[in-house]
C-alpha positions as CSV (number, residue, x, y, z in Angstrom):
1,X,84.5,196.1,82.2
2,X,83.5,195.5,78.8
3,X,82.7,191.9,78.1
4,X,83.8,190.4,74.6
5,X,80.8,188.1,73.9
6,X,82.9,185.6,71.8
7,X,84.4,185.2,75.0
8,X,81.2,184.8,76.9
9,X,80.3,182.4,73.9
10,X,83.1,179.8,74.6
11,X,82.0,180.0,78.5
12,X,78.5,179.5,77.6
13,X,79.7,176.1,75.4
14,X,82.0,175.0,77.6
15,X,79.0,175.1,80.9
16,X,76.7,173.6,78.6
17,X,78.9,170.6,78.1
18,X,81.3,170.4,80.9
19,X,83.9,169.1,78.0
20,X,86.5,171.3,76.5
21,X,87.2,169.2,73.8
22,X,83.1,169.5,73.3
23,X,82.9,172.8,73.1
24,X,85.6,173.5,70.9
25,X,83.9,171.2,68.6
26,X,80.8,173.2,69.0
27,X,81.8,176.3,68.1
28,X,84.4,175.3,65.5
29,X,87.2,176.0,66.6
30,X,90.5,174.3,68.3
31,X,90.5,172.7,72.5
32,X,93.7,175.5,72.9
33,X,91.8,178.4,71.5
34,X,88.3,178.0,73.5
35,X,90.4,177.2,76.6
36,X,92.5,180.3,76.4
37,X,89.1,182.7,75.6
38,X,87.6,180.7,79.1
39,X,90.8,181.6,80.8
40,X,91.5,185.3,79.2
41,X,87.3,185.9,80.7
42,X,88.5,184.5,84.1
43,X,91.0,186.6,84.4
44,X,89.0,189.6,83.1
45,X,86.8,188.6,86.3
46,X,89.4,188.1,88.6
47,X,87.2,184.6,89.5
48,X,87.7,180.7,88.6
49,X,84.6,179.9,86.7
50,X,85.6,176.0,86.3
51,X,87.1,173.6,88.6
52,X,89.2,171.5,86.7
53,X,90.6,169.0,88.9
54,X,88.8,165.3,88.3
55,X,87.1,166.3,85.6
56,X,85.1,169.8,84.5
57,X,82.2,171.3,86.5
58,X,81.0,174.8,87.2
59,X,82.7,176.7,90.3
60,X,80.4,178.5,92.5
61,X,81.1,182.1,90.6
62,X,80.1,180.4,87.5
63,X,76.9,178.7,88.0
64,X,76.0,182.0,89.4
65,X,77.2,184.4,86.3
66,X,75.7,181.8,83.7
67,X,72.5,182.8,83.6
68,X,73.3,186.0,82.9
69,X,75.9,185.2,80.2
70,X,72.9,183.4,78.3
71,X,70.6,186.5,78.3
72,X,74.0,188.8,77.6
73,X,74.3,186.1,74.4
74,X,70.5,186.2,73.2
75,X,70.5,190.0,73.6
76,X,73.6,190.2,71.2
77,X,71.7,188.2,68.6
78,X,68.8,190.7,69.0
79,X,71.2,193.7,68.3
80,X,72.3,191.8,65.6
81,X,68.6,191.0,64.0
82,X,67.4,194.7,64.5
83,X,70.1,196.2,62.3
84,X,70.3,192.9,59.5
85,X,66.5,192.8,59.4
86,X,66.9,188.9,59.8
87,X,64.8,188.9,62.7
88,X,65.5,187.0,66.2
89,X,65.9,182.9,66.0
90,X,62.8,181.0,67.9
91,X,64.3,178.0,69.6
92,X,61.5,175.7,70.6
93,X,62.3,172.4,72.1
94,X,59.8,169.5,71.9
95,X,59.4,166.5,73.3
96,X,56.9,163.4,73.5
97,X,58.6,162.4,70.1
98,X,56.3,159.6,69.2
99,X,53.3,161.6,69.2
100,X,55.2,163.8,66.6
101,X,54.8,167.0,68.6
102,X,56.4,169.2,65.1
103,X,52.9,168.2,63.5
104,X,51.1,171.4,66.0
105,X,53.9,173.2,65.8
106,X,54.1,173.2,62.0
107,X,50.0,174.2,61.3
108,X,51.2,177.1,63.9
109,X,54.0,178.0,62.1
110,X,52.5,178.2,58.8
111,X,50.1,181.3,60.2
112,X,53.2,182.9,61.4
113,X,55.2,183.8,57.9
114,X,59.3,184.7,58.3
115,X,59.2,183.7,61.5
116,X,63.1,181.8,61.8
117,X,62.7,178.6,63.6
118,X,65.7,176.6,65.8
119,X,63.4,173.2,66.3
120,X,65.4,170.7,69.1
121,X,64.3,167.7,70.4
122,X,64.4,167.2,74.2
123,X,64.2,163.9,76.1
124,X,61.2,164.7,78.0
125,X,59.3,167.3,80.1
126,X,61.9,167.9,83.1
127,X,64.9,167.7,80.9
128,X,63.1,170.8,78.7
129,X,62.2,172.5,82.1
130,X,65.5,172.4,83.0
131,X,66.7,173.9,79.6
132,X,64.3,176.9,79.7
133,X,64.9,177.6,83.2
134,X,68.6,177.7,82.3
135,X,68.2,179.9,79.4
136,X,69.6,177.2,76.8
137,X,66.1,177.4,74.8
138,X,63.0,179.9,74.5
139,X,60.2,177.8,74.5
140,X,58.8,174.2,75.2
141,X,56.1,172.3,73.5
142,X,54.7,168.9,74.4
143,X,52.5,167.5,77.4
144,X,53.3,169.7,80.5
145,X,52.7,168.0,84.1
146,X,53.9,169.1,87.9
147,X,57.2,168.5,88.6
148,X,58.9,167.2,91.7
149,X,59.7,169.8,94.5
150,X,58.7,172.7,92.4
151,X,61.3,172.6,89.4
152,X,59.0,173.7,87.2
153,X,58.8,177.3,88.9
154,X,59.2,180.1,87.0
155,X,57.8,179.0,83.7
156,X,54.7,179.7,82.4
157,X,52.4,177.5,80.1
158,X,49.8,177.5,77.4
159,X,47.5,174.9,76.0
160,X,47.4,175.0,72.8
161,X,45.6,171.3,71.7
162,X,43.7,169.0,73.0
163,X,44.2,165.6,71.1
164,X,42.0,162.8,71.0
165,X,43.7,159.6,71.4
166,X,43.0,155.7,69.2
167,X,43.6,152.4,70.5
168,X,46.5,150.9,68.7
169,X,46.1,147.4,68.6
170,X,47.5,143.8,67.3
171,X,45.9,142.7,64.2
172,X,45.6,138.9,66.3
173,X,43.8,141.3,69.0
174,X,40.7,140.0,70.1
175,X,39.3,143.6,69.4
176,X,41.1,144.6,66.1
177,X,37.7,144.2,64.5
178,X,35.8,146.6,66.1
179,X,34.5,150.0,65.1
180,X,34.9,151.6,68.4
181,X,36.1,150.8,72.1
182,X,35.5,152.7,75.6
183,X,38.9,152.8,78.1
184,X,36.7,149.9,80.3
185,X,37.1,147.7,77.6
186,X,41.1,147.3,77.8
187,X,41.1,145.8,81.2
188,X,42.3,142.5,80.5
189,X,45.1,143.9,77.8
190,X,48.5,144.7,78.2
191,X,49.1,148.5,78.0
192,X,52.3,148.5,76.0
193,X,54.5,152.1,76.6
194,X,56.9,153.7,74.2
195,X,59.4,154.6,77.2
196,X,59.4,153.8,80.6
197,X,56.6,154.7,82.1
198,X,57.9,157.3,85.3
199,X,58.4,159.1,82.0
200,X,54.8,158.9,80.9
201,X,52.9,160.8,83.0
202,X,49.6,160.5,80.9
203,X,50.0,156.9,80.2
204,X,50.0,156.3,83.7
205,X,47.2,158.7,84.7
206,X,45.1,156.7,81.7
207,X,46.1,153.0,83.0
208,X,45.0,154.3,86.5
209,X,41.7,156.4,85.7
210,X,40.4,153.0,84.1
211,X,42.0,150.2,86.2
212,X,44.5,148.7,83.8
213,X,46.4,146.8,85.7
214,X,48.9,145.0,83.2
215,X,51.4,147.0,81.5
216,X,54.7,146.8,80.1
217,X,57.7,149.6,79.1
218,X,61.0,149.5,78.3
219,X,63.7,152.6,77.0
220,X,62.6,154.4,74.2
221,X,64.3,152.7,70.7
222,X,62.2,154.4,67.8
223,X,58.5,154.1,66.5
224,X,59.4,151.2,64.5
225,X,60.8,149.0,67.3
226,X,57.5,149.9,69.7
227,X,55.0,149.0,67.1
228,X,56.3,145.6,65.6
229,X,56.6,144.5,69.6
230,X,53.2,145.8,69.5
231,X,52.0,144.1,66.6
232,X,53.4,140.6,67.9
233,X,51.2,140.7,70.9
234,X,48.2,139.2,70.8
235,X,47.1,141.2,73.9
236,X,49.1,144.6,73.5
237,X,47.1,147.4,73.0
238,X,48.9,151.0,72.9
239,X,47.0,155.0,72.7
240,X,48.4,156.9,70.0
241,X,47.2,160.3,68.6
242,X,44.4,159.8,66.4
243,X,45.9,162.6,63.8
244,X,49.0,161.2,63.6
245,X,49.5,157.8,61.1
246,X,51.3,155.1,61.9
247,X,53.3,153.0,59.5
248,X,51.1,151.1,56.7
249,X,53.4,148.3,56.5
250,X,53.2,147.5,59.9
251,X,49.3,145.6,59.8
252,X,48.3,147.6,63.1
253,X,44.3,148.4,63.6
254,X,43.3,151.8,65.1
255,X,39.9,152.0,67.0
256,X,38.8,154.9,68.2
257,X,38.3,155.2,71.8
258,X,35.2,156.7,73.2
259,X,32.8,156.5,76.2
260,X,34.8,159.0,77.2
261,X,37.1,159.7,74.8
262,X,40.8,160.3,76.6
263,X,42.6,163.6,75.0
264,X,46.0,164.5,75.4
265,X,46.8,167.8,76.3
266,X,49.9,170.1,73.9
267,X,51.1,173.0,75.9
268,X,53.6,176.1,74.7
269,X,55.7,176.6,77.6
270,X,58.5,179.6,78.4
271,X,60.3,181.0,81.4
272,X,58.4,184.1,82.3
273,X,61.0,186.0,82.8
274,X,63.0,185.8,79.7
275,X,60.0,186.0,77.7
276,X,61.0,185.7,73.7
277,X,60.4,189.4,72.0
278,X,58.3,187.6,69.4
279,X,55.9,185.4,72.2
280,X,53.3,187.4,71.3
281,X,53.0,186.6,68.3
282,X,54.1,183.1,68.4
283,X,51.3,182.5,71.0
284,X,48.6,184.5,68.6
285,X,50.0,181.7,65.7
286,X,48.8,179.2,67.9
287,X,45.3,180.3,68.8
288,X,44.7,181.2,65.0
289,X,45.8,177.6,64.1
290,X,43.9,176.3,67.1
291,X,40.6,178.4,66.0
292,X,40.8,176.9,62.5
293,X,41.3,173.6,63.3
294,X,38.9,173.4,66.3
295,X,41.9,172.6,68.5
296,X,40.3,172.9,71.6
297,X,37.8,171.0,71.8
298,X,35.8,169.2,74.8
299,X,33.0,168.1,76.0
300,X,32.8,166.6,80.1
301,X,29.9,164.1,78.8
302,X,32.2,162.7,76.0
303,X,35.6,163.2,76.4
304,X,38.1,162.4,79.2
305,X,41.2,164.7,80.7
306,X,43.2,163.6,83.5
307,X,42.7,166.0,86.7
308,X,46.2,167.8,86.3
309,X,44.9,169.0,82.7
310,X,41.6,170.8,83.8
311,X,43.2,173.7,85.5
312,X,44.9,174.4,81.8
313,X,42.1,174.4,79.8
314,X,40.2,176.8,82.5
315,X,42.9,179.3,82.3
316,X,42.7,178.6,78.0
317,X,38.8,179.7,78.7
318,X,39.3,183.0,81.0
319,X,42.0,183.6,78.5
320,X,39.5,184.1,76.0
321,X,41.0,181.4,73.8
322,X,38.4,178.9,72.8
């Protein structure tokens, strides 16, 4: 049979939401006319693709044909892009939001020229790995770590940066006035996290590595909320990038860290097997970006990387990228 991808296209919306009324929203277009293009492509397959009875969830036939609907999808964009000359859309999900993860990904983008970017933010690391792996975007970027019981398999990753990280601190911190810090010196301050901190798997490796022992988190409510808590405390002390700015209105002191000095660790990920036709070059974008800027950075007698990141940053070195 020949499939109609507009009808492939209201499947894809409705799985992705698991809510008709959703979808139809989505796409544009009215809850009767998405739900008879799901029902005119189940009977084209002679297979239920939705249970619908308390509530909307995937049958058995559909979790198994969605995959393939995604990649039937992206390859009728491609068809598209070769005869319009518009090229294929990137979509890059990113998280680690307060870090401002778009920063890297803009200096990358600007060695890259018509290069059409779908930029989405994406709540953290196994909520990405679960969209690539699902075909719902074509690459990650952000601070890449193992997963539980191997969810991550399949994709591939890339380190692209390696960030050194300030102290953040209260201006009525006992330390605000100093030129520099090492880690060792925080052990009596509260380590204040942006989200909770299952979610922050650097945070925690830092806090461990040099036995800080008092910390605080909460959910994630903005940049502004985090760092007036911040500033209140006498003894709060956060780790931000030390590229990125914070708020002048907001009376924080930044210190850099050293003795070692802890860098955070940027990787491009993608699933391997639906590589993006332009990786190639989105990944030489990168390393150009990364060579100019001196991205890559470290030195064992200076700086600090939690265990996990090492292995990266030897593959980044056989890879000939450094």
């Amino acid at each position: 049979m020949d499939l109609d991808l507009a009808l492939v296209r209201a499947f894809v919306a409705t799985a992705g939401t698991l809510h008709f009324g959703r979808a139809a929203e989505e796409l544009n277009t009215s809850q009767q006319a998405l739900s008879k293009r799901v029902a005119r492509l189940e009977e084209l397959l002679g297979l239920r693709l939705f249970e619908r009875q308390g509530g909307t969830r995937l049958s058995e036939a559909g979790e198994r044909f969605l995959p393939a609907a995604r990649e039937a999808l992206a390859a009728g964009e491609r068809a598209v892009a070769a005869v319009t000359g518009a090229g294929p859309v990137v979509r890059i999900d990113t998280w680690g939001h307060l870090y401002a993860p778009m920063r890297t990904v803009a200096d990358a983008v600007q060695a890259l020229g018509s290069v059409r970017w779908e930029p989405g933010p994406g709540r953290d690391w196994p909520s990405v790995a679960g969209a690539l792996l699902r075909g719902d975007t074509d690459l990650g970027f952000g601070r890449v770590h193992p997963l539980p019981d191997g969810r991550d398999a399949g994709l591939t990753q890339r380190l692209v940066r390696l960030e050194p990280v300030d102290v953040v601190l209260s201006p009525s911190h006992a330390s605000a006035g100093a030129d520099a810090l090492r880690p060792a010196d925080l052990r009596d301050s509260v380590l204040w996290c942006p989200a909770e901190l299952s979610r922050l798997d650097f945070l925690g490796r830092f806090a461990d590595e040099f036995r800080i022992t008092r910390r605080h988190d909460g959910p994630n409510l903005g940049l502004d909320h985090f760092l007036r808590h911040l500033r209140d405390d006498p003894e709060a002390f956060t780790v931000f990038p030390a590229d990125e700015p914070l708020p002048d209105h907001m009376g924080l002191h930044c210190v850099p860290l050293v003795e070692p000095t802890p860098l955070y660790a940027w990787s491009l990920t993608w699933r391997e097997s639906a590589r993006h036709p332009l990786l190639n070059t989105l990944l030489h974008g990168f390393t150009e970006a990364g060579r100019t800027r001196r991205w890559l950075e470290y030195d064992p007698h200076r700086d600090w990387l939690p265990d996990i990141d090492h292995p990266k940053l030897a593959a980044r070195c056989r890879g000939g990228g450094m």
